[in-house]
Backbone as CSV, one residue per row, in Angstrom:
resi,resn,N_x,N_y,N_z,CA_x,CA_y,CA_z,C_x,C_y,C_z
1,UNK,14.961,-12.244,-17.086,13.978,-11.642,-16.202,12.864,-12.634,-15.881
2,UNK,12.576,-12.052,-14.710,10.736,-13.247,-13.920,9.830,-12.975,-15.159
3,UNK,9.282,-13.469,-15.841,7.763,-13.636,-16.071,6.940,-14.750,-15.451
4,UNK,5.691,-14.180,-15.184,4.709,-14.632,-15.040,3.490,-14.679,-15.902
5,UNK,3.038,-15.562,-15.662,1.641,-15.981,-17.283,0.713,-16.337,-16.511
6,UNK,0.310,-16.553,-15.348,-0.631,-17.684,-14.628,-1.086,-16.799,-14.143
7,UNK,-2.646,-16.833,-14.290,-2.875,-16.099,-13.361,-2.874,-16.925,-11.709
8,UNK,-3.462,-17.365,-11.307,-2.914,-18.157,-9.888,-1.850,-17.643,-9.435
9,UNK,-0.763,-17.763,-9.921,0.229,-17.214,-9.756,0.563,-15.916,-9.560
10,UNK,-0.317,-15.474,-10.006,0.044,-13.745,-9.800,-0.805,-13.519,-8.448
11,UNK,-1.950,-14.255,-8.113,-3.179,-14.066,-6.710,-1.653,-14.364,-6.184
12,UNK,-1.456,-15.373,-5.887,-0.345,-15.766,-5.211,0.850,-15.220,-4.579
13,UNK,1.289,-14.432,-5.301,2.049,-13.348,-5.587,1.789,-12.247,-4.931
14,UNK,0.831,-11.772,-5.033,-0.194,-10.793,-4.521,-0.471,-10.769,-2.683
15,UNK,-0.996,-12.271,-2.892,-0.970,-12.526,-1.279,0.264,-12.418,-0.100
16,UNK,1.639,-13.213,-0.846,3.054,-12.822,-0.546,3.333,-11.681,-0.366
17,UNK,2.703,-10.564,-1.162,3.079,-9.317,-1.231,2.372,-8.082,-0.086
18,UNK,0.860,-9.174,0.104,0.250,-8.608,1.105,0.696,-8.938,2.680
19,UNK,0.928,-10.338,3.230,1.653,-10.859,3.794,3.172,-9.861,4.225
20,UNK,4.006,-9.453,3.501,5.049,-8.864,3.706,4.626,-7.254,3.983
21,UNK,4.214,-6.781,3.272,3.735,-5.549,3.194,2.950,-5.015,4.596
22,UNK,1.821,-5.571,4.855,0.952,-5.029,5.793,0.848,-6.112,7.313
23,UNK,1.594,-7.149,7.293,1.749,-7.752,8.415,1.862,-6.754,9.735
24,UNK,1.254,-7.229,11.136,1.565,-6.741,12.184,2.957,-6.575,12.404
25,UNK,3.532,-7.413,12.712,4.925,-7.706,13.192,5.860,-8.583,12.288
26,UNK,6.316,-7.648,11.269,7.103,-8.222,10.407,8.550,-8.400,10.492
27,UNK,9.512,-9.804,10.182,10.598,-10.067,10.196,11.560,-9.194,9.333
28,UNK,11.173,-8.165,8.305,11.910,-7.002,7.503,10.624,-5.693,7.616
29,UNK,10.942,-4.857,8.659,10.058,-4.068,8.408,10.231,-3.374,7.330
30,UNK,11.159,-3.399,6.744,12.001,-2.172,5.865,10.881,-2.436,4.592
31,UNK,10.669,-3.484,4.703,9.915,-4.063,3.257,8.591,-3.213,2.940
32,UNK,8.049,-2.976,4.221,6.801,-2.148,4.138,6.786,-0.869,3.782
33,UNK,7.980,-0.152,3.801,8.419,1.388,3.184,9.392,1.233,1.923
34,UNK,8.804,0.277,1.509,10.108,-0.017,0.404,9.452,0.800,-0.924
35,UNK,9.633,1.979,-1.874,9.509,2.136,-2.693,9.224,1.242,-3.711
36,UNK,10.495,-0.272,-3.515,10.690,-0.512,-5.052,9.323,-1.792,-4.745
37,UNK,9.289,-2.017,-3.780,8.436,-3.499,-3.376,6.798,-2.583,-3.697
38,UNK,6.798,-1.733,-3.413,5.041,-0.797,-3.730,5.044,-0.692,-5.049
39,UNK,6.259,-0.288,-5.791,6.146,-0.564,-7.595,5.837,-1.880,-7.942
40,UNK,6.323,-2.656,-7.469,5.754,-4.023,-7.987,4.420,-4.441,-7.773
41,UNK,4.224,-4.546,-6.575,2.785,-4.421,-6.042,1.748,-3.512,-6.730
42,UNK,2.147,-2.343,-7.290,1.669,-1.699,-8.334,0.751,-2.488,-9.556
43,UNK,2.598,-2.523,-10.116,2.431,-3.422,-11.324,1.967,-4.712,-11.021
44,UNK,1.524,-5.301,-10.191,1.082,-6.727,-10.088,-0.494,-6.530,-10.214
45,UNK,-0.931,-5.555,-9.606,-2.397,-5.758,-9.218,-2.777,-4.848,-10.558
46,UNK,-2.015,-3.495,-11.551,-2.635,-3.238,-12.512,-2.552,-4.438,-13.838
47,UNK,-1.591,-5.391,-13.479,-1.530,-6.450,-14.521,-2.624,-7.498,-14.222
48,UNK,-3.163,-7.746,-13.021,-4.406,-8.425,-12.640,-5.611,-8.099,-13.070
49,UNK,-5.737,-6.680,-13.315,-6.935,-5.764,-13.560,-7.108,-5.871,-14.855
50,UNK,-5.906,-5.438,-15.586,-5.876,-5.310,-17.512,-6.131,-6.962,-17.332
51,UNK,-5.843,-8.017,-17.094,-5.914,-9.017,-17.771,-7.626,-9.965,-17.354
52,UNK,-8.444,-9.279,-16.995,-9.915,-9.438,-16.878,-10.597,-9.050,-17.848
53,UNK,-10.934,-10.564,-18.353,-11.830,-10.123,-19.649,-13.357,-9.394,-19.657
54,UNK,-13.734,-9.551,-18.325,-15.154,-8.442,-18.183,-15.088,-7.315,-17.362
55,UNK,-16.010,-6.362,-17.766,-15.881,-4.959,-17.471,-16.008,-5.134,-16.176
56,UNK,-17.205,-6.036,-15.722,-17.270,-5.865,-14.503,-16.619,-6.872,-13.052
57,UNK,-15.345,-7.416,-13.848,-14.652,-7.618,-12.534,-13.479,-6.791,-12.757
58,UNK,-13.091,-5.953,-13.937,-12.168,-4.978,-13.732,-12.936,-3.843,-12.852
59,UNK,-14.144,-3.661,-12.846,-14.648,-3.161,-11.940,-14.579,-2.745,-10.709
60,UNK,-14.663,-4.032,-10.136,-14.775,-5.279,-9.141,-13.385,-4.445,-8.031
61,UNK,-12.151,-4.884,-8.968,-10.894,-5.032,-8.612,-10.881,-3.184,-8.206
62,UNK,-10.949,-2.138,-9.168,-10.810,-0.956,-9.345,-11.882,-0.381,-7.915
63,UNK,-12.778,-0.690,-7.602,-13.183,-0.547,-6.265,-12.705,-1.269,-5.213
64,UNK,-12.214,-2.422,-5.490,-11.585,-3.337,-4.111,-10.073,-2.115,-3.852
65,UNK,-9.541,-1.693,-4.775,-8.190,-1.003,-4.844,-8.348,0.734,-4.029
66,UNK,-9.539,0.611,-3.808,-9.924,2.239,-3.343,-9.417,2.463,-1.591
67,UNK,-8.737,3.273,-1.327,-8.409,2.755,-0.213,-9.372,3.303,0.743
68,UNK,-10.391,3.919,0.837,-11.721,3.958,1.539,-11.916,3.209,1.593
69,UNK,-11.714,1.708,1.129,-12.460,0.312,1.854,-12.126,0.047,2.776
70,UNK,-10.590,-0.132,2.715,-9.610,-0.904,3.112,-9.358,-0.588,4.970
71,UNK,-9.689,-1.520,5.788,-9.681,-1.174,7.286,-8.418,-1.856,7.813
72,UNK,-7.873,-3.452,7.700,-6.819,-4.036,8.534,-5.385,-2.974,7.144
73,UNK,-5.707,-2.817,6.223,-4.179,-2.405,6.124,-3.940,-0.415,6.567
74,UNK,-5.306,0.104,6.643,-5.372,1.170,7.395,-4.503,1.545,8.737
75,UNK,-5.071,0.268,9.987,-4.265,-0.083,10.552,-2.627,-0.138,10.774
76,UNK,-2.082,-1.108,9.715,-1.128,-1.468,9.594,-0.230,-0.226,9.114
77,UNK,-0.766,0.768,8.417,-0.358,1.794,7.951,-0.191,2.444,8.999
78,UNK,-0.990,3.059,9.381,-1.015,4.285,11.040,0.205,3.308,12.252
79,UNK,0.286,2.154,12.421,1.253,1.385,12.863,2.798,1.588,12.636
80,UNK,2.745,1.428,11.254,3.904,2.040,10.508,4.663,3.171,11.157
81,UNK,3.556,4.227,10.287,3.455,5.537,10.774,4.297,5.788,12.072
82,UNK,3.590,5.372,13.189,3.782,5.829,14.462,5.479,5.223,14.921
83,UNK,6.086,3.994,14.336,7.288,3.807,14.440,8.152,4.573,13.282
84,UNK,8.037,5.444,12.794,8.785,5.929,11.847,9.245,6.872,12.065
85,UNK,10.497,7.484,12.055,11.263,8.593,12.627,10.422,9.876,11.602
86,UNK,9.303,10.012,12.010,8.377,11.047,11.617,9.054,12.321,11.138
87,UNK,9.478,12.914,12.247,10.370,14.231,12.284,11.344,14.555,11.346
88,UNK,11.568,13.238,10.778,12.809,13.601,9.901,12.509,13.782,8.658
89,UNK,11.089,13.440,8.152,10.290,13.899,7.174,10.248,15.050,6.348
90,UNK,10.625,15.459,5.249,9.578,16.689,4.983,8.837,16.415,4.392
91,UNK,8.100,17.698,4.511,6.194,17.652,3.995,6.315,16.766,2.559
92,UNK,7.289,16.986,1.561,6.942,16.140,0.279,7.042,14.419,0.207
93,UNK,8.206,14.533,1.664,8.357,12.984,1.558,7.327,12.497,2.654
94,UNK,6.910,12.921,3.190,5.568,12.448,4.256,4.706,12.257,3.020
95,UNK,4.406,13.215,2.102,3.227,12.669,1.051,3.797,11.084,0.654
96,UNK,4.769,11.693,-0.093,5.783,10.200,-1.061,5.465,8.767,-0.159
97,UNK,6.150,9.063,1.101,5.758,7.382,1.807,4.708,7.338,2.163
98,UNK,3.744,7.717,2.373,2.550,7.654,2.844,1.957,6.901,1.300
99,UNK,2.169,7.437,-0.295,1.781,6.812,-1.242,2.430,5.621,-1.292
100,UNK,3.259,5.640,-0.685,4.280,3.877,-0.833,3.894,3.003,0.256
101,UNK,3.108,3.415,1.386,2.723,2.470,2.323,1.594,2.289,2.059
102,UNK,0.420,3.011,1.143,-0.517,2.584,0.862,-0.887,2.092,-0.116
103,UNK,0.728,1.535,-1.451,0.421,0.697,-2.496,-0.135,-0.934,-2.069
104,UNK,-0.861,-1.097,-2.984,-1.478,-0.969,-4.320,-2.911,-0.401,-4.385
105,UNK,-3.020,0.323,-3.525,-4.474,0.936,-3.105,-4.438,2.667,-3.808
106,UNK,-5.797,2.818,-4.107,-5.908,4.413,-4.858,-6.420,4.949,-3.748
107,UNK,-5.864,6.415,-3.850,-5.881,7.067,-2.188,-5.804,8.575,-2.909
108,UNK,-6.629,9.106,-2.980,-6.829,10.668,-2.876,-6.117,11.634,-2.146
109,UNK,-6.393,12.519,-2.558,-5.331,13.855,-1.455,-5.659,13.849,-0.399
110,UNK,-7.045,14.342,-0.402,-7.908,14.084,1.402,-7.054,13.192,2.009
111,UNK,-6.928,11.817,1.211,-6.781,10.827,2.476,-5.664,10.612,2.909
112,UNK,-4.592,11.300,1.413,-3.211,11.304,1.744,-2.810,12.119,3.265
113,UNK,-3.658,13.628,2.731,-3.753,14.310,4.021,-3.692,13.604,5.185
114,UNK,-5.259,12.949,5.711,-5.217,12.591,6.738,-4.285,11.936,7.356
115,UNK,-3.849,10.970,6.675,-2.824,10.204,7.297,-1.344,10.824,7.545
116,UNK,-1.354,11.800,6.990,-0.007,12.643,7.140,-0.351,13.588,8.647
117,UNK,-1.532,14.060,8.901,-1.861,14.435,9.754,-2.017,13.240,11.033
118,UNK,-2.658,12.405,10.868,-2.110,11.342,11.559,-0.424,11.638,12.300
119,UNK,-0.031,10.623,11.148,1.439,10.856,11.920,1.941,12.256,12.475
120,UNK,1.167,13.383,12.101,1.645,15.025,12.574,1.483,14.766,14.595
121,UNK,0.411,14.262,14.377,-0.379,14.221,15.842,0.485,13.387,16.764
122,UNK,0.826,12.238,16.330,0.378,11.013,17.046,2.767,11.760,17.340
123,UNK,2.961,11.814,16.179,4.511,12.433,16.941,4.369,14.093,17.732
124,UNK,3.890,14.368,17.201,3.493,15.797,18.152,3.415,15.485,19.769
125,UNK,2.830,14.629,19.425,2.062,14.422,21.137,3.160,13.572,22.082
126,UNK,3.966,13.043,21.554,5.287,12.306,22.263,5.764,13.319,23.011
C-alpha cells in the first residue's frame, strides 16, 4: 500500500486532488462525483489536521474546511449539479452526492438543502 510521511507531500496531494475535483472543465468529469476519490480527500485533509502540533492551526484548517467559506468550489459544485442527470436522483442520493461533491469540506443540513434545492430549480426550469 501508498504511504505517505511528508507532510509537503500530502499539501501536494491535496492540491492534485483539488485540481481534479473542482476544476472548470475537467478531462474525467467522473472524478468529481466519485465517492471513492471524496473518501480520500477526506482522509487526506483529516490526516493534515490530526498531524498539527498546535491547537490553533488545527483550528485554522477546521474553519478553512467549513463550507460557508468556500466560493470558487461552490461554483464548481452548482456546475456539476446542473450537468447531472438530476431527475434520476432520489431525494437520499441527491443528499449522498451532494456530500461527495462537497468533500473535503463540512457542510450542514441547511446547506446540504440548499444545494439540493439548487439542482431542484435549475432542472425544474429546463
Amino acid at each position: 500500500m501508498l504511504e505517505i510521511n511528508d507532510h509537503y507531500e500530502l499539501i501536494a496531494l491535496n492540491k492534485a486532488l483539488f485540481e481534479a475535483r473542482f476544476h472548470e472543465n475537467p478531462d474525467h468529469p467522473e472524478v468529481q462525483g466519485s465517492p471513492l476519490v471524496a473518501a480520500i480527500h477526506n482522509r487526506l485533509i483529516d490526516t493534515l489536521i490530526s498531524h498539527e502540533k498546535e491547537q490553533a492551526n488545527q483550528s485554522r484548517w477546521q474553519e478553512w474546511r467549513q463550507w460557508r467559506n468556500r466560493v470558487m468550489e461552490r461554483k464548481r459544485v452548482e456546475q456539476i449539479i446542473r450537468r447531472t442527470d438530476w431527475a434520476q436522483l432520489s431525494a437520499a442520493h441527491k443528499e449522498d452526492f451532494i456530500r461527495i461533491l462537497v468533500a473535503p469540506f463540512i457542510v450542514n443540513e441547511e446547506e446540504v438543502r440548499t444545494l439540493i434545492n439548487f439542482g431542484d430549480q435549475f432542472h425544474d426550469a429546463k
